[in-house]
Steps between C-alpha positions, in 0.01 A plus 500: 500500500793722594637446108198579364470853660873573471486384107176717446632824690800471227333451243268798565841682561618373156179627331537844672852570385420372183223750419738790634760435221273574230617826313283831478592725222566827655301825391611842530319843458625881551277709619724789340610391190623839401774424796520152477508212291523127469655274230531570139750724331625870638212747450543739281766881600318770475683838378528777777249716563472840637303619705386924594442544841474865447775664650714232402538189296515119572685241263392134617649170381347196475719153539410134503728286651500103602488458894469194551308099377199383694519126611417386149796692294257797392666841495383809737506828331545761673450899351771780669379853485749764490431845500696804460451886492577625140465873363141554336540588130 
């Protein structure tokens, strides 16, 4: 009687960690996509623009760059803003 439970208890044990190694495909969303993205090629530069504040004048930058992978090899994009006062023409 004592086999019989020990034998079922690993078995049920067996079943358990068998259904845990099944693989879920990640999925990944970006609530900002204009600041972040995930997989696919490097989004497209765009040129500098400037901005007129009035009194003065803003150029800003916009960069892409490759942070990082997620688990499953996917690249992170992430978008660098750089800004810098210019004269206004």
């Amino acid at each position: 009687m004592k086999k019989v439970c020990v034998l079922t208890v690993c078995a049920f044990a067996a079943l358990s960690l068998a259904g845990c190694a099944s693989t879920i495909a990640p999925t990944y969303q970006a609530t900002l996509s204009d600041q972040m993205r995930i997989g696919g090629d490097m989004p497209e530069q765009k040129e500098p623009q400037i901005i007129n504040g009035g009194s003065y004048c803003l150029q800003v930058t916009e960069k892409w760059k490759s942070v990082d992978k997620t688990p499953d090899g996917q690249k992170i994009w992430t978008k660098d803003t750089f800004r810098k006062a210019v004269p206004c023409h």
